[in-house]
N, C-alpha and C positions, 0 to 999 in steps of 0.2 A: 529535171533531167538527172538521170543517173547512169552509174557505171561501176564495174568490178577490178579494182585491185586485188593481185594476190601475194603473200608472203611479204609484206613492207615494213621493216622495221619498225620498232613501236618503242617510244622514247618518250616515260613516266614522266607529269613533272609531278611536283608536288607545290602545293600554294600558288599556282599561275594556271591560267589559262589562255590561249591562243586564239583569237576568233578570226578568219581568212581575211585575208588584204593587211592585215596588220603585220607591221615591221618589230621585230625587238630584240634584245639581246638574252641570251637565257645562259645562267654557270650551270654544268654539268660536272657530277664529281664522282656518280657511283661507276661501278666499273662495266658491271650489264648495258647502261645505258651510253656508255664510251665506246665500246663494243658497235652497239647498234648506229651510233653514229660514224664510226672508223667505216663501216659496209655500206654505210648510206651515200659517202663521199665516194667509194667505189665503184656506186653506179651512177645513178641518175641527179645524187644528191636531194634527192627526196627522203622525207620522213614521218611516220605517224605520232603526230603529238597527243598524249590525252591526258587527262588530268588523274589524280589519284582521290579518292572519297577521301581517306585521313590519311593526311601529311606524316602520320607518325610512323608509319611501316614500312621499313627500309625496302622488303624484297616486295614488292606487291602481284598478286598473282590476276587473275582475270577476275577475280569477285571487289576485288580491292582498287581498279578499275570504271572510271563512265563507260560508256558503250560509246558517245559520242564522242568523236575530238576532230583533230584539224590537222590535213593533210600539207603538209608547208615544206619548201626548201630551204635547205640551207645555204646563205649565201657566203658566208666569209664563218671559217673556224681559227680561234686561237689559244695554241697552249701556255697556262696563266704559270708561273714560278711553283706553287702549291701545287702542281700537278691535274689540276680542273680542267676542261676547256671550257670556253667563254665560244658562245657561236652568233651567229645573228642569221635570224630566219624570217621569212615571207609567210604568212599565211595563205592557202590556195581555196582550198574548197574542203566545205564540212565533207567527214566519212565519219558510217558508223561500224564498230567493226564486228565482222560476222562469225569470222571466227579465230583462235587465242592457238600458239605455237611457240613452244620453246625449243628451241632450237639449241641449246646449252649455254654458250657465251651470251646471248642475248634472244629477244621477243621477236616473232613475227605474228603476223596477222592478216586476212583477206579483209580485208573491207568494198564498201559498197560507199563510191561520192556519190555526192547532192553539189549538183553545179545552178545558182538561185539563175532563175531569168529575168532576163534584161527588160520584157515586156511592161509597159506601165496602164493601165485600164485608169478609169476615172477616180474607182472608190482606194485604188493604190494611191492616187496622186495625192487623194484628202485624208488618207492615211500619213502620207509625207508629210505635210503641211500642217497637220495638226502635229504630231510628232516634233519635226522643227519646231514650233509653235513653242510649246510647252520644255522642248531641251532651252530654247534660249531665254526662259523664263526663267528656266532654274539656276542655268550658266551666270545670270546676272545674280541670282536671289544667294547664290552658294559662295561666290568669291573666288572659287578653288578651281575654275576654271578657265585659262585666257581667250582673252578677244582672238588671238588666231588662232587657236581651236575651233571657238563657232564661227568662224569665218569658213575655217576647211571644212565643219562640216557644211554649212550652207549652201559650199560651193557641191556638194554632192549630188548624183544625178540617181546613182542605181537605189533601190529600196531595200535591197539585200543589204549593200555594204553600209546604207547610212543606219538602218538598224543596228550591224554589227559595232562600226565605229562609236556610237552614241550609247550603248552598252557597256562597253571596253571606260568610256570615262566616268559611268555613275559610282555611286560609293556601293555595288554592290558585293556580296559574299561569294566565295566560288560556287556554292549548291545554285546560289540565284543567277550568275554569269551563265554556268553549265543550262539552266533553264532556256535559256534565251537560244542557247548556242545549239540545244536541241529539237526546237521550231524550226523545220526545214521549212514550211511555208511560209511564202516571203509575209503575208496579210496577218494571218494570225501572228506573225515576230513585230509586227508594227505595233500590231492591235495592245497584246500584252506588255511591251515597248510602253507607248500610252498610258496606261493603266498605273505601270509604276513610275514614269513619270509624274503624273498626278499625284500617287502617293508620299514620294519624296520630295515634290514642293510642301503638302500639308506637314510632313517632318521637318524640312525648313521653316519654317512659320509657327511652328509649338517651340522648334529651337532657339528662334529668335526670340518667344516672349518667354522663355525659361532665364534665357541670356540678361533680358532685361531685368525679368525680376532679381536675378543674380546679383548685377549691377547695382541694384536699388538696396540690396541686402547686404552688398560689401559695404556703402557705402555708410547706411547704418550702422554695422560692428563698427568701421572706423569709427565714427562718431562716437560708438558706444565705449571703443578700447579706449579713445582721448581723454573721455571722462572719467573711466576706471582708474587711468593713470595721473589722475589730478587728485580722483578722491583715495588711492595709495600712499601718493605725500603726503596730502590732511590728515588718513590716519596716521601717519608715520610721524608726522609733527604731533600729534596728539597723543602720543606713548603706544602705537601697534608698531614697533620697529621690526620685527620679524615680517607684515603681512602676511594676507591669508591666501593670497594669487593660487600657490600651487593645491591649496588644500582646499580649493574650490573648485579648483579645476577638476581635481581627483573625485569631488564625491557630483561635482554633475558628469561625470564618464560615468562614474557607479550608477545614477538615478535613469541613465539613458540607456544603461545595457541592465537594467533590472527585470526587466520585462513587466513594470509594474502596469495596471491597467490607466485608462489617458486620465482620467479623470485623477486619480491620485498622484499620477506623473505630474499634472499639471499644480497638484498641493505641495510635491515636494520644488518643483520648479521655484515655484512663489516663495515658499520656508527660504531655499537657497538666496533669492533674490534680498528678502530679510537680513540675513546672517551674514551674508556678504557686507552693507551697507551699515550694520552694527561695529561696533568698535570691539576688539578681544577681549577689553576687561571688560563688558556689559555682562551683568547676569543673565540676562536673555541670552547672550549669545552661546552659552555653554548648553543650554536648555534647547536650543535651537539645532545643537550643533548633536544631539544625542540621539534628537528625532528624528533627524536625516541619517544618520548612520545606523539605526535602527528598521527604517525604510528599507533602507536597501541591502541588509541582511537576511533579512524573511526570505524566505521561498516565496514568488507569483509567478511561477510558468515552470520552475524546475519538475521534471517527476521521472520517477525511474517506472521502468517497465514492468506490469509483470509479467511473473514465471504461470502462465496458465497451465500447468504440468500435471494433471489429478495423482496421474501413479508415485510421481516425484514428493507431492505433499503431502499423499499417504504415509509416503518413505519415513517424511522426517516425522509426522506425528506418531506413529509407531515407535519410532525410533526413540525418540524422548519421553514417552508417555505410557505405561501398560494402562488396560483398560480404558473411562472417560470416551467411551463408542459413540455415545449421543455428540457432544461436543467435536470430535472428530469428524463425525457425518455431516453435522451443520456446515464445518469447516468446506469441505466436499462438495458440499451443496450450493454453496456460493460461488466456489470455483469452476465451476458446472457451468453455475446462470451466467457468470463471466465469458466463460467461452464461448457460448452459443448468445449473449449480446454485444458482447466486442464493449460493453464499459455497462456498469453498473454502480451506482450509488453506494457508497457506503454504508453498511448496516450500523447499527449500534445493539451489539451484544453484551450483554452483562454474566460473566462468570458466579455464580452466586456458589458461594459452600463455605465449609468448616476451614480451618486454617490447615497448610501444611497438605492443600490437596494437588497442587501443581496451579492455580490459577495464572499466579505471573509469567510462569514457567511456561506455560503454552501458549500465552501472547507471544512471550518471546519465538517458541517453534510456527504459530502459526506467520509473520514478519518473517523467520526464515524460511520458509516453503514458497510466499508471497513474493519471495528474492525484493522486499519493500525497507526499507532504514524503519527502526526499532525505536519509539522515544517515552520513556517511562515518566509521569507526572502522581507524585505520591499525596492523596486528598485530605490522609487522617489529621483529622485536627484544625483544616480550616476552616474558620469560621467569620471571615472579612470576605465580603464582595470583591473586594476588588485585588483580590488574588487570581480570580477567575480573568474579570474582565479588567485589569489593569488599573492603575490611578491617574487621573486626569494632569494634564502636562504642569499645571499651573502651582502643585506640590513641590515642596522640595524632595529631590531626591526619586521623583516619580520615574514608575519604567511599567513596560506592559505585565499583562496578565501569563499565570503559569501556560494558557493554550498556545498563545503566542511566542511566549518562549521555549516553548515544546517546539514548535513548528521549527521558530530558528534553529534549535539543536539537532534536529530533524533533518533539516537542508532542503527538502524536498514535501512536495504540494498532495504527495498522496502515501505519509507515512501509516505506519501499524502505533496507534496514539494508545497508550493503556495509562487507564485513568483508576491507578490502584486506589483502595479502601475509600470509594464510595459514598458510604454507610456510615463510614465516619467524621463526613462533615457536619457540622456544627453551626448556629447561628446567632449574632447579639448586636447590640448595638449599632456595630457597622455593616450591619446588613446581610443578606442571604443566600451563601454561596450556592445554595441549591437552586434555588431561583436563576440565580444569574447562569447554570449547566443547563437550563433548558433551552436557551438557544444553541447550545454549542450540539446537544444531541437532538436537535429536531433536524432531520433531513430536509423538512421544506421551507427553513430557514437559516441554517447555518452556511449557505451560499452567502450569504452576507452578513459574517458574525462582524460585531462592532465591538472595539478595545477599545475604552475610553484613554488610554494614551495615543496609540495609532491611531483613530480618530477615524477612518478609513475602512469600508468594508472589505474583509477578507473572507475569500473563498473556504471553505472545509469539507465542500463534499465531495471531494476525493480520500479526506481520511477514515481510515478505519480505525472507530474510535472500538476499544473493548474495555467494557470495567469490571471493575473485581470488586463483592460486598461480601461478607458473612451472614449480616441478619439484614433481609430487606424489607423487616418491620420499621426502621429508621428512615427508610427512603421514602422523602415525599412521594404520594400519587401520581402529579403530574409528570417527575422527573422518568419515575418508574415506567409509567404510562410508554415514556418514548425507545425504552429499552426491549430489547428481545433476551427475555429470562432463560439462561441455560445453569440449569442446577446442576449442579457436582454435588453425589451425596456423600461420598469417601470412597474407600478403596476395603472390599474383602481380604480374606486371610491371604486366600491364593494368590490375591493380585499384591499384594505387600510381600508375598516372601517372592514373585518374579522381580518387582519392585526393585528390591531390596540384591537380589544376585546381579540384576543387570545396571543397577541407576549405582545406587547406593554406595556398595561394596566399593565396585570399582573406581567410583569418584571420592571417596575418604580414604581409601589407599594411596591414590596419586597426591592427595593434601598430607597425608602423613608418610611420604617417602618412602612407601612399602612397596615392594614389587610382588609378583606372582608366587613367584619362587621363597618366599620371606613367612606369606601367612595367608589361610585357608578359612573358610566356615562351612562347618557340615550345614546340611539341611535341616538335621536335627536342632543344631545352634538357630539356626534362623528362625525356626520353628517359636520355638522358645524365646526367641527374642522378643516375636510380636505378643506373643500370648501374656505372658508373666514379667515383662519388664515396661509394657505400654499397653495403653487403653486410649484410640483416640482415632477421628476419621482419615486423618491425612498421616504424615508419614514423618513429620519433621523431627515429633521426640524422635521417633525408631533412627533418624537419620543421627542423631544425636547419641543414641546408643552405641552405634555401630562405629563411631568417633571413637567413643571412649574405649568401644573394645580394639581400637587400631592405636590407639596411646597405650592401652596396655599391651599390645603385640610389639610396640615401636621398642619400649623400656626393656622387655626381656633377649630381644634381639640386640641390641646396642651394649647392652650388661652382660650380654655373653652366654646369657643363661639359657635358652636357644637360640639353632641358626633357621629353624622354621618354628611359626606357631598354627598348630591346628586347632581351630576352637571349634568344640562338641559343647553338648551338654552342659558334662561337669565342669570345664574346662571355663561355662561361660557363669559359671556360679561364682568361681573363683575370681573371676573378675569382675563381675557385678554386684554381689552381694546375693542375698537369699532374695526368691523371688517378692517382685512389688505387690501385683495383682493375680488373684486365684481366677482359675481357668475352669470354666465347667461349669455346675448350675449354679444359680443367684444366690440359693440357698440349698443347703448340705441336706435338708429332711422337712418335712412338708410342716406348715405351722400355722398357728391359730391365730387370727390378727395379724399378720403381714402378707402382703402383696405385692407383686412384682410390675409397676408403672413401667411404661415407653415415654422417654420426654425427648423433645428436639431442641436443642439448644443451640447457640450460636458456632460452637465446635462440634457439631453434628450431634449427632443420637446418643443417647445414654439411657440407662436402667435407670429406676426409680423404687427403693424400698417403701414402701407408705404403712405405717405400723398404726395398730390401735387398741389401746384398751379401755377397761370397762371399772368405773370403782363406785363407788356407794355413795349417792348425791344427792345434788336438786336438782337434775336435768339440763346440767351446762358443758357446753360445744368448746371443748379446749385446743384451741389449734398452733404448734409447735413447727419448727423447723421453717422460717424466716420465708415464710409463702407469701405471695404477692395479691392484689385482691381477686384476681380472676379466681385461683385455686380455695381460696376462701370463701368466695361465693359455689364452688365446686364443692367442696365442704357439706355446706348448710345444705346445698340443694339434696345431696345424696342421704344425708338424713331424714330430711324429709320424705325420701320416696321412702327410705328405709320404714319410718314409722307409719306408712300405710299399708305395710305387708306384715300388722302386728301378730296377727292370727297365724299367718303363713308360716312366724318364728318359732312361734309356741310361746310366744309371753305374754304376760299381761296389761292391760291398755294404762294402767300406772307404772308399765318397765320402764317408760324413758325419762319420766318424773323425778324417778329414785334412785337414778344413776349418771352419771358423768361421763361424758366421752371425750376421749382424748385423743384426737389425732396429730398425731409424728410424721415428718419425714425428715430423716437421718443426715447429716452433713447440716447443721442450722446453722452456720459461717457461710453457706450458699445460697443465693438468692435462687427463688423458683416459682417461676408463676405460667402459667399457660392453658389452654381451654380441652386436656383431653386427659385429666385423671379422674372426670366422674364415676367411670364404672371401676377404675380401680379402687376409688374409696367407697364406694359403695357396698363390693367385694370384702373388705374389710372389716367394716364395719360390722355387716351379718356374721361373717366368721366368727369375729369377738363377741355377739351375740350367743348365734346358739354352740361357739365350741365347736362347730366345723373345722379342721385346717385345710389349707388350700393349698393348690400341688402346686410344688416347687418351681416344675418344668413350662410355667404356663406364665407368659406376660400379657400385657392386656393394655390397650389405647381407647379410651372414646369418651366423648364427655354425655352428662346424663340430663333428660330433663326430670320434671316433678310427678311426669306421670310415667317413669321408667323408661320412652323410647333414647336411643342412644344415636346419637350426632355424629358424622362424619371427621374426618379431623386433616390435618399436613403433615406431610414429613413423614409418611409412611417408609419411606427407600430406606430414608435415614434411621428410623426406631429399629425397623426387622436388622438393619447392619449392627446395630446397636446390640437387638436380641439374640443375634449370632455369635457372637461378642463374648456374652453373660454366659452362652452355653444353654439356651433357649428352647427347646423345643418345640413348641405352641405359640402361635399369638392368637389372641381376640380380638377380632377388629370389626368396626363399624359395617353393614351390611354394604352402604353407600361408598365404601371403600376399596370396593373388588375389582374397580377399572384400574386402581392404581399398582395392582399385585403385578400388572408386566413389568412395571417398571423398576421391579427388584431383579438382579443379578440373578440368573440361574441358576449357578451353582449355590445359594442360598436360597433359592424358591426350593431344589431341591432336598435342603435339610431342615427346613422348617413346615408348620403344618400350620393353614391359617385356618382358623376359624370365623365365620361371617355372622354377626347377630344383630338383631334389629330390636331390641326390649334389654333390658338389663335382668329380666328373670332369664335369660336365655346365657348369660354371662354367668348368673350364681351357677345355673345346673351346671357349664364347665367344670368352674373354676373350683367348687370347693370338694371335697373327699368325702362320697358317698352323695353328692349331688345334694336339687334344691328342688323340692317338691311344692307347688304352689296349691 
């Protein structure tokens, strides 16, 4: 049955609910709702009680509101000292309300009651009976409810109110009370009633054997503390007068909030358990005591977010870096795959190039664009195993491997790892650092790298490992194998004098206390700096220069002698001295017996003079200038082709009988070996023959075989930077060479002219003056 109330006071509570026929007292304190009950006592002394969804909002409006609540009177109001009143109210009958009225001072509201009928049918009655059933099962199983309780409700007839009533005492929540209280059907209020009765006997029953096992487990620690505190004395009688109570307690807190995974929780549990029971002076126990603190310093679950930002980590590689475009895209490229997988494995990229080309320097930028922690491990010169993967506990003095203590330094499970110079690890007697890096950069095993001190596999393939090499002719196979090669060949003119205005300057002016206003470098100066005071792919001397030229700006400004220095030109002659290195061609005027070689070395690309002459002998191959066996064997082989082109020289098939040849290359304090000066000596060699000279402006790469075809070669980016360099205008290069020409800089593609040859007669017609007629 129903009916329509209109305009009836409406009195929030907040944490209580009312369900009809029920008595209680309720404090009232806000002023709205004093209001609405001061009006309620005016009339009929009725009022709409409803509950509030969150207790935490003072003013609640109609959304902040049930729909359903409980129409009740008031029967007795009193005002409390604090100003409150205190009321005691009846519950009447559910209303839900239909519509929300503010009225200023206080709420009104139309509502629609539900008045439950008294009628009882069969399947009502087995609804009661099971209901009772099951409340006095739980009355007894829970404790928290008196025998006259289920007495009163026992003695209950209507199915509305015994519902109500037997709701009112479960341990429920308000969302779950307000549940029940919005079932106007008496059946359905039983049925669901039922339900969670059943449920909260089974939560009685997991409670009670929780309880027991509890019980069982207090009673153990006791057992456990009595004995601890028995074997506290012993130590104490035994010279541990400090005890270790608090400094065990302290590192099993550490071991349980490490987030280590169970299996090695339960190694350090065990360790602890040891070290506990050892006495202070034992040597174990210091051993014991290093490996747990070591445990629980590592990062296992720490990790910082990244910044998947592409435009952001443009910003900063820009921003730190001119040129190096490949390396930058890669970078991009990753951050791309990241976005669009939500988690990706770490790569293992290797910076390969000359020194002084930015390599560390953009782990560093790429770690900040990552918004990742930064942790530098430097390789040169290791050559013990067990620097990598640590020394086994049983050493004195043992602690983990540099990965592991990268990681601790790190703090966190997915840093930016840069595993500088590579290249320069080394191996002897104590074994093979190289070997023992190839689990740490294998992606489908460094999920479980092992440190023979930590003992314990740890996680890595969150890190982004990147390494830095110069020549990765040193790097074993397999290590390499695991690496993604990003070459860096050096930096053009162009990109060394942006370099140099935007990196450089302004960072050696802040290190020598110069400001803006203090000291200047023309373009011209800059110019001149890279050309005639450095020769080299990366930028560190230049960085070095432009030092010295800010010590000499520092001492004339300081001395008085100016209050600004602008450095041009002349300006930077004065301070450096007459120039180092000549700018322009390799050679001043074209010449007979020497050629202009491309070599790639571990500082990038360089020219190559290779000189030869001719003297009056028995036919013997003099080779000078501290060449290694590759170029040696380059040597003989270019002779030999040489001597089958006898006719083609114009000399006699006794010419090489009766003459000596002598090949040079210039700098013989330099070692020099590599597979791509066969057509340069070859070039030579005919020169010094029939008296050709060879143009100046023309260098040349390729190695030769015996029957003149010419071989492919590496490091082309790096020779052509090299030949830009010298003041170059020409290269010769291997036919099989011509995919590699993108990969040179543009604005160098554009001032060089490559020539493609596949035979080495096709290198003499270049290369010598007045050409080679076969």
């Amino acid at each position: 049955m129903t009916k329509k109330l209109t305009n009836m006071p409406v009195l929030p509570l907040r944490g209580l609910l009312v369900y009809p026929t029920m008595v209680l007292h309720i404090d009232v304190g806000r002023e709205r709702s004093i209001a609405a009950l001061e009006h309620a006592m005016l009339e009929d002394s009725t009022i709409f009680l409803v509950t509030q969804k969150d207790l935490r909002v003072d003013s609640p409006g109609k959304a902040d509101l049930y729909k359903m609540g409980t129409l009740a009177k008031v029967k007795q109001m009193l005002k409390l000292p604090n100003g409150t009143l205190r009321i005691l109210v009846e519950g009447l009958n559910r209303a839900e309300m239909v519509s929300y009225e503010d009225s200023g001072k206080f709420t009104t509201a139309d509502l629609e009651l539900f008045e439950d009928e008294l009628h009882k049918d069969a399947e009502t009655e087995a609804l009661m009976r099971t209901v009772l059933s099951y409340f006095e099962k739980y009355a007894k199983s829970s404790n928290k409810i008196t025998t006259e309780t289920i007495e009163l409700v026992l003695d209950i007839e209507e199915p509305g109110r015994l519902a109500d009533v037997i709701a009112s005492h479960l341990p429920f929540k308000i969302n779950e009370k307000q549940e029940v209280l919005d079932i106007t059907n008496i059946k359905k209020r039983l049925d669901h009633l039922m339900i969670r009765l059943h449920d909260e006997q089974e939560i009685l029953n997991l409670e009670k054997k929780i309880s027991t096992k509890v019980k069982q487990a207090m009673e153990r620690t006791q057992k456990e503390y009595y004995l601890r505190e028995q074997m506290k004395a012993i130590q104490t009688e035994l010279g541990d007068r400090e005890g270790k109570t608090g400094e065990i307690a302290e590192l099993r807190k550490k071991i349980d909030s490490a987030g280590m995974p169970e299996s090695t929780q339960k190694v350090a549990l065990k360790e602890l358990d040891r070290y506990e029971k050892l006495p202070a002076a034992s040597a174990e126990s210091g051993v014991i005591r290093n490996y747990l603190e070591w445990l629980v310093s590592i990062p296992w679950t720490e990790k910082t977010e990244d910044r998947i930002d592409i435009a952001y980590a443009e910003e900063i590689l820009n921003r730190d870096h001119d040129g190096l475009e490949k390396v930058k895209e890669r970078v991009l490229e990753y951050l791309s795959v990241r976005q669009l997988m939500n988690s990706l494995r770490g790569p293992i990229l290797c910076l390969a190039g000359p020194p002084g080309v930015g390599k560390t320097s953009l782990a560093r930028s790429i770690a900040e664009s990552l918004d990742r922690k930064f942790v530098r491990v430097s390789l040169g010169g290791v050559r013990d195993e067990s620097e990598i993967r640590g020394h086994r506990r049983t050493y004195v003095g043992a602690m983990p491997g540099r990965i592991i203590q990268g990681m601790k330094k790190a703090g966190t499970t997915n840093p930016v790892f840069l595993l500088d110079e590579i290249d320069k690890m080394s191996n002897d007697f104590r074994g093979d650092p190289s070997a023992a890096m190839l689990e740490v950069l294998d992606p489908e095993q460094n999920n479980t790298f092992s440190d023979h001190f930590i003992e314990e596999p740890y996680n890595l393939q969150d890190v982004l490992f990147i390494a830095t090499a110069n020549d990765l002719s040193t790097i074993p196979a397999p290590l390499l194998d695991r690496m993604e090669i990003i070459n860096i060949a050096g930096y053009t003119e162009f990109e060394k004098v942006e370099i140099t205005k935007n990196h450089l300057i302004p960072k050696q002016m802040k290190e020598h206390g110069l400001k803006k206003t203090q000291m200047a470098m023309k373009d011209e100066a800059i110019t001149d700096l890279i050309r005639y005071y450095t020769r080299e792919a990366g930028v560190r001397g230049l960085e070095r220069q432009v030092a010295t030229v800010c010590r000499k700006a520092a001492k004339k400004i300081v001395s008085g002698e100016k209050k600004k220095v602008t450095v041009n030109s002349k300006v930077l002659v004065d301070m450096l001295g007459k120039h180092r290195f000549r700018y322009g061609q390799a050679e001043l005027e074209n010449q007979v017996g020497v050629a202009t070689g491309l070599a790639y070395t571990t500082v990038g690309g360089d020219t190559l003079q290779i000189e030869v002459s001719l003297t009056p002998g028995k036919g013997k191959l003099i080779l000078t200038g501290k060449l290694g066996d590759v170029m040696k064997e380059s040597a003989q082989i270019a002779l030999s082709f040489v001597r089958t082109l006898t006719s083609d020289l114009g000399v006699d098939a006794d010419y090489f009988d009766q003459h000596d040849i002598h090949v040079h290359v210039p700098e013989g304090a330099v070692p020099k070996d590599g597979p791509s000066a066969g057509i340069t000596m070859t070039t030579a060699i005919v020169s010094a023959i029939t008296g050709k000279a060879i143009k100046r402006e023309i260098g040349m790469t390729g190695e030769v075989t015996l029957r003149g075809r010419v071989l492919p070669i590496g490091g082309l980016k790096e020779k052509s930077l090299s030949a830009h360099r010298a003041g170059l205008t020409t290269i010769i290069i291997p036919q099989d060479n011509e995919r590699d020409i993108d990969d040179i800089p543009e604005t160098i593609r554009e001032q060089l002219t490559f020539k493609l040859v596949s035979q080495a007669e096709e290198v003499l017609a270049l290369a010598l003056d007045g050409g080679f007629n076969k």
